[in-house]
C-alpha positions in Angstrom: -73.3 -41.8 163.6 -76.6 -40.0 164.7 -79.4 -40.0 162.6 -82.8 -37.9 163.8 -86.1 -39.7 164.0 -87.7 -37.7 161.5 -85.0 -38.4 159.0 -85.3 -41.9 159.5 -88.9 -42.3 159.4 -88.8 -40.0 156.2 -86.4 -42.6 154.5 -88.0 -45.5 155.5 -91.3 -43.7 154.7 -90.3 -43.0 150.9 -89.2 -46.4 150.6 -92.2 -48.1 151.6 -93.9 -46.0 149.6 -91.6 -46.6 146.5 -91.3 -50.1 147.0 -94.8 -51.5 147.8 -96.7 -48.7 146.3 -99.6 -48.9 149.1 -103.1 -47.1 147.9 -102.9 -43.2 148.9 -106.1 -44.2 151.1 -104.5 -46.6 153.3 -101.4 -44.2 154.1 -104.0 -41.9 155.1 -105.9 -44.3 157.3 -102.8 -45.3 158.8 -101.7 -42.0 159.6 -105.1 -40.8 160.8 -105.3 -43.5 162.7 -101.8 -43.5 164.4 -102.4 -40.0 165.0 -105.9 -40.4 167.1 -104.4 -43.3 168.9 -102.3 -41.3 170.2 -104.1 -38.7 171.6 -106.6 -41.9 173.3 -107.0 -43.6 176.4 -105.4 -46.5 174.6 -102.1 -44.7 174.2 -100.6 -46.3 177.2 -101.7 -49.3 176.6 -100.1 -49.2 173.9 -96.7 -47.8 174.5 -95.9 -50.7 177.2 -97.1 -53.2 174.0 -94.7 -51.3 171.6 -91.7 -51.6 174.5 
């Protein structure tokens, strides 16, 4: 069975969400802040951590 990313991080999103109700502000942190990493010089530094 194949399951796309998105749909898994969309399920697993909704229930974290549901289930721990985090603050709105600290999803948006997290996001904003998973986003910038991204585009940084720390990004690869990161991805060999991650693997």
């Amino acid at each position: 069975m194949h399951v796309p990313l998105w749909l898994a991080l969309l399920v697993v999103g909704y229930l974290g969400v549901k289930l721990f109700r985090p603050p709105a502000w600290l999803i948006a942190v997290v996001l904003l802040g998973g986003f910038l990493l991204a585009d940084s010089v720390l990004a690869p530094a990161v991805s060999t951590l991650v693997k």
